[in-house]
N, C-alpha and C positions, 0 to 999 in steps of 0.2 A: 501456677494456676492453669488447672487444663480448660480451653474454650470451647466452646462446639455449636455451631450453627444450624439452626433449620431452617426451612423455606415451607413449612408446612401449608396444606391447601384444602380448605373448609369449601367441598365438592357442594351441600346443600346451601352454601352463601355466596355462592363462586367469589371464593377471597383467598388471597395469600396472608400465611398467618406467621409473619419471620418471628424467630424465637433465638434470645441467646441466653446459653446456659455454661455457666463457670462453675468449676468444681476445687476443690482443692487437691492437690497433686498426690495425697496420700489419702485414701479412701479407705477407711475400716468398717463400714454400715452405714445404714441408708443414713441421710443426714438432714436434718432441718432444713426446711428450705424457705428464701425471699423470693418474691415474686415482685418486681417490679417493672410500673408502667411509665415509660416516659411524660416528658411536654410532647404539648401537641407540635409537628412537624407538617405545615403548608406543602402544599403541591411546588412553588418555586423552590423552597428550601428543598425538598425531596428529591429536584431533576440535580441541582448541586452540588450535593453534596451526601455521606452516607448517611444513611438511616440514624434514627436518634437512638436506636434502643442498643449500637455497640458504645455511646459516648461513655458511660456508665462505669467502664470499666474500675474507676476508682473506689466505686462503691462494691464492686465486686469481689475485688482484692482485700479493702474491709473485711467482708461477711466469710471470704472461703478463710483465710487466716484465723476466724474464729469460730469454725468448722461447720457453717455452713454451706449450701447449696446456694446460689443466685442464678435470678432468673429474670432476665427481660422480655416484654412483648412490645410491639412494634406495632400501634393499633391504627397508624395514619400511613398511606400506603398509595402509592402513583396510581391517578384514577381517580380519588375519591372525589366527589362532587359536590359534598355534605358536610365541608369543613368549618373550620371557625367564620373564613371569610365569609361565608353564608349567614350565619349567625348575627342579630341583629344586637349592638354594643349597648343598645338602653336598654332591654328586656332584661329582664332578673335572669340572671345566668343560669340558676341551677338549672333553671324551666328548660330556656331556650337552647342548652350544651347536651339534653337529655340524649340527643339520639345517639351523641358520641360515648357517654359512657353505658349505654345500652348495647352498641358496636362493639364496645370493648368488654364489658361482662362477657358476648359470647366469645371475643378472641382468648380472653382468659380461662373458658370454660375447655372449648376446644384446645388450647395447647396441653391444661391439664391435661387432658386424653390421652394426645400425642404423643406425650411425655412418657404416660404411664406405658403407653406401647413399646417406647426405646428404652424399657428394664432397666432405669436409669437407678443410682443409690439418693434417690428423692424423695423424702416425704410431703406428700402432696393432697394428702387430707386435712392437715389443718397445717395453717403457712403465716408466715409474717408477711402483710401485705403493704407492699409502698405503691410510692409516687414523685413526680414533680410537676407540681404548673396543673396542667390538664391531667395529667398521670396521676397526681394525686386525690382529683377529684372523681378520680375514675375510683381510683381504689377507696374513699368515702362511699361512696353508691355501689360496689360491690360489696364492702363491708355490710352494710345497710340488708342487704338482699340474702347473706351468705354469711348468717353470725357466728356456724359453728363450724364453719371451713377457716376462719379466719384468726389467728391467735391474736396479732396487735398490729396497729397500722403507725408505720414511721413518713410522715408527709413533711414536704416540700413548697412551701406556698402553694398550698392547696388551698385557695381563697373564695372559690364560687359554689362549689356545692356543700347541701347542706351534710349534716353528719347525723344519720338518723338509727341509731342506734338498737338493738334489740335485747342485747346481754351485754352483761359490763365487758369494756375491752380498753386495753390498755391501748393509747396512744401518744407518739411521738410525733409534735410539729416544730417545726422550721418556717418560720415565718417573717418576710425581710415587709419593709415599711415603703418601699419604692414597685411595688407593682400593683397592676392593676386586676 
Protein backbone atom coordinates (compact mmCIF):
# COMPACT_ATOMS: atom_id res chain seq x y z
CA UNK A 1 0.00 0.00 0.00
CA UNK A 2 1.53 3.37 -1.08
CA UNK A 3 0.80 6.32 1.68
CA UNK A 4 1.13 9.83 1.06
CA UNK A 5 0.64 12.70 3.35
CA UNK A 6 -0.55 16.29 2.96
CA UNK A 7 -0.50 19.24 5.29
CA UNK A 8 -2.77 21.21 3.00
CA UNK A 9 -3.62 24.96 3.92
CA UNK A 10 -7.15 26.49 3.29
CA UNK A 11 -5.50 30.36 2.95
CA UNK A 12 -9.44 31.83 2.90
CA UNK A 13 -10.07 29.84 6.61
CA UNK A 14 -6.47 30.21 7.82
CA UNK A 15 -6.54 26.37 8.52
CA UNK A 16 -4.45 23.37 8.10
CA UNK A 17 -6.19 20.76 6.34
CA UNK A 18 -3.77 17.21 7.01
CA UNK A 19 -4.94 14.70 4.50
CA UNK A 20 -4.06 10.97 4.14
CA UNK A 21 -4.33 9.18 1.16
CA UNK A 22 -3.50 5.20 0.62
CA UNK A 23 -3.44 3.80 -2.77
CA UNK A 24 -2.82 0.44 -3.59
CA UNK A 25 0.68 -0.49 -4.97
CA UNK A 26 -0.55 -1.42 -8.52
CA UNK A 27 -2.49 1.34 -10.04
CA UNK A 28 -4.22 0.61 -13.51
CA UNK A 29 -6.85 3.75 -13.60
CA UNK A 30 -8.24 6.17 -11.74
CA UNK A 31 -9.88 4.21 -8.80
CA UNK A 32 -13.03 4.44 -6.52
CA UNK A 33 -12.40 6.37 -3.85
CA UNK A 34 -13.36 6.36 0.40
CA UNK A 35 -13.12 9.35 1.99
CA UNK A 36 -13.12 9.03 5.52
CA UNK A 37 -13.62 11.32 8.66
CA UNK A 38 -12.27 10.38 11.92
CA UNK A 39 -13.70 10.73 15.89
CA UNK A 40 -13.33 13.83 17.16
CA UNK A 41 -9.65 14.25 18.54
CA UNK A 42 -9.52 17.11 21.85
CA UNK A 43 -6.85 19.65 21.84
CA UNK A 44 -4.94 17.29 24.99
CA UNK A 45 -5.32 14.26 22.89
CA UNK A 46 -3.79 16.18 19.94
CA UNK A 47 -0.45 17.81 21.89
CA UNK A 48 -0.09 13.69 22.72
CA UNK A 49 -0.19 12.04 20.64
CA UNK A 50 -0.61 11.76 16.34
CA UNK A 51 -3.33 12.91 14.62
CA UNK A 52 -6.37 10.63 14.45
CA UNK A 53 -6.79 10.52 10.70
CA UNK A 54 -3.21 8.14 10.38
CA UNK A 55 -4.91 5.48 12.98
CA UNK A 56 -7.03 4.17 10.29
CA UNK A 57 -4.67 2.48 8.57
CA UNK A 58 -6.58 -0.87 9.02
CA UNK A 59 -9.36 0.35 7.16
CA UNK A 60 -7.04 1.40 4.47
CA UNK A 61 -5.54 -1.84 3.77
CA UNK A 62 -9.16 -3.10 3.60
CA UNK A 63 -10.35 -0.78 0.78
CA UNK A 64 -6.89 -0.43 -1.34
CA UNK A 65 -6.80 -4.46 -1.39
CA UNK A 66 -10.20 -4.30 -2.95
CA UNK A 67 -9.09 -1.66 -5.34
CA UNK A 68 -9.87 1.27 -3.94
CA UNK A 69 -8.63 4.73 -3.08
CA UNK A 70 -8.63 5.82 0.77
CA UNK A 71 -8.87 8.85 2.17
CA UNK A 72 -8.68 10.58 5.43
CA UNK A 73 -9.21 14.20 6.76
CA UNK A 74 -8.18 15.23 9.90
CA UNK A 75 -10.97 17.99 10.86
CA UNK A 76 -9.81 18.68 14.59
CA UNK A 77 -6.39 20.34 14.59
CA UNK A 78 -3.96 22.29 17.50
CA UNK A 79 -5.78 25.61 18.06
CA UNK A 80 -9.12 24.95 17.74
CA UNK A 81 -11.23 26.51 20.42
CA UNK A 82 -14.79 25.19 19.20
CA UNK A 83 -14.43 21.70 20.34
CA UNK A 84 -16.64 19.17 21.77
CA UNK A 85 -15.42 20.47 25.32
CA UNK A 86 -17.33 23.61 24.49
CA UNK A 87 -20.30 21.78 23.54
CA UNK A 88 -23.06 21.65 26.00
CA UNK A 89 -23.76 17.48 26.88
CA UNK A 90 -27.63 18.06 27.56
CA UNK A 91 -28.38 19.97 24.37
CA UNK A 92 -29.61 17.72 21.51
CA UNK A 93 -26.41 17.02 19.71
CA UNK A 94 -27.14 17.24 16.31
CA UNK A 95 -28.02 21.15 16.93
CA UNK A 96 -25.24 21.82 19.37
CA UNK A 97 -22.08 19.70 17.22
CA UNK A 98 -23.42 21.70 14.04
CA UNK A 99 -20.42 23.95 13.65
CA UNK A 100 -18.16 20.94 13.59
CA UNK A 101 -19.43 19.17 10.91
CA UNK A 102 -19.92 22.52 9.00
CA UNK A 103 -15.90 22.90 9.80
CA UNK A 104 -15.68 19.78 8.19
CA UNK A 105 -17.91 19.85 5.07
CA UNK A 106 -15.44 22.58 4.21
CA UNK A 107 -12.36 20.48 5.11
CA UNK A 108 -13.79 17.95 2.95
CA UNK A 109 -14.67 20.15 0.25
CA UNK A 110 -11.24 21.81 0.04
CA UNK A 111 -9.02 18.54 0.17
CA UNK A 112 -11.36 17.41 -2.67
CA UNK A 113 -9.71 20.28 -4.60
CA UNK A 114 -6.43 19.65 -3.37
CA UNK A 115 -6.52 16.43 -4.28
CA UNK A 116 -7.70 17.08 -7.77
CA UNK A 117 -4.70 19.36 -8.10
CA UNK A 118 -2.00 16.42 -7.12
CA UNK A 119 -3.32 14.36 -10.55
CA UNK A 120 -3.89 11.80 -8.32
CA UNK A 121 -5.68 8.12 -9.97
CA UNK A 122 -8.91 9.25 -7.62
CA UNK A 123 -12.26 9.55 -8.48
CA UNK A 124 -13.61 12.17 -6.61
CA UNK A 125 -16.91 13.05 -8.03
CA UNK A 126 -18.89 10.65 -6.52
CA UNK A 127 -17.16 8.61 -3.28
CA UNK A 128 -18.09 6.24 -0.67
CA UNK A 129 -18.22 8.41 2.27
CA UNK A 130 -17.40 7.11 6.05
CA UNK A 131 -16.82 7.82 9.51
CA UNK A 132 -16.30 7.15 13.23
CA UNK A 133 -17.90 8.77 16.34
CA UNK A 134 -17.99 12.38 15.28
CA UNK A 135 -16.51 11.37 11.65
CA UNK A 136 -19.41 9.63 11.12
CA UNK A 137 -21.74 12.36 11.96
CA UNK A 138 -19.76 14.44 9.90
CA UNK A 139 -20.26 12.36 6.98
CA UNK A 140 -24.31 12.02 7.73
CA UNK A 141 -24.58 16.03 7.41
CA UNK A 142 -22.43 15.84 4.40
CA UNK A 143 -24.35 13.23 2.84
CA UNK A 144 -27.36 15.22 3.65
CA UNK A 145 -25.95 18.58 1.90
CA UNK A 146 -24.00 16.57 -1.20
CA UNK A 147 -26.61 13.63 -2.45
CA UNK A 148 -24.94 13.27 -5.72
CA UNK A 149 -21.30 13.56 -4.67
CA UNK A 150 -21.97 10.79 -2.36
CA UNK A 151 -22.46 6.91 -3.53
CA UNK A 152 -23.11 5.07 0.22
CA UNK A 153 -22.17 6.07 3.70
CA UNK A 154 -20.31 3.18 5.85
CA UNK A 155 -20.63 4.60 9.62
CA UNK A 156 -19.12 3.93 12.88
CA UNK A 157 -21.37 4.89 15.94
CA UNK A 158 -22.43 7.50 14.33
CA UNK A 159 -25.07 8.34 17.05
CA UNK A 160 -25.86 12.19 17.20
CA UNK A 161 -26.71 13.55 13.97
CA UNK A 162 -29.59 13.14 12.13
CA UNK A 163 -29.49 11.32 8.57
CA UNK A 164 -31.39 13.57 6.39
CA UNK A 165 -31.59 12.27 3.44
CA UNK A 166 -32.47 13.53 -0.35
CA UNK A 167 -32.07 10.45 -2.83
CA UNK A 168 -32.02 6.98 -1.85
CA UNK A 169 -28.53 5.94 -0.58
CA UNK A 170 -27.24 2.99 0.55
CA UNK A 171 -25.94 2.78 4.04
CA UNK A 172 -23.53 0.89 6.20
CA UNK A 173 -23.79 1.20 10.12
CA UNK A 174 -21.75 -0.05 12.92
CA UNK A 175 -23.23 0.54 15.96
CA UNK A 176 -21.91 -0.75 19.65
CA UNK A 177 -24.60 -0.25 22.64
CA UNK A 178 -21.92 1.30 25.23
CA UNK A 179 -21.47 4.77 23.84
CA UNK A 180 -22.89 7.74 24.30
Amino acid sequence: MKTLYFDFYDESRKRHVPVGVYLSETLDSRLPTVIFSPGYQGQEDIKKEELFFKKYTYLAEYFTTKGYAFITVQHDILGDIDGLETVDPKAIQDAARRHLYIRAEANILFAISQLKQQKLPLILDSFILGGHSNGGDIAKYFAGLYPKMVRSLVLFDARRARLRLQLPLSVLMFEADDTT
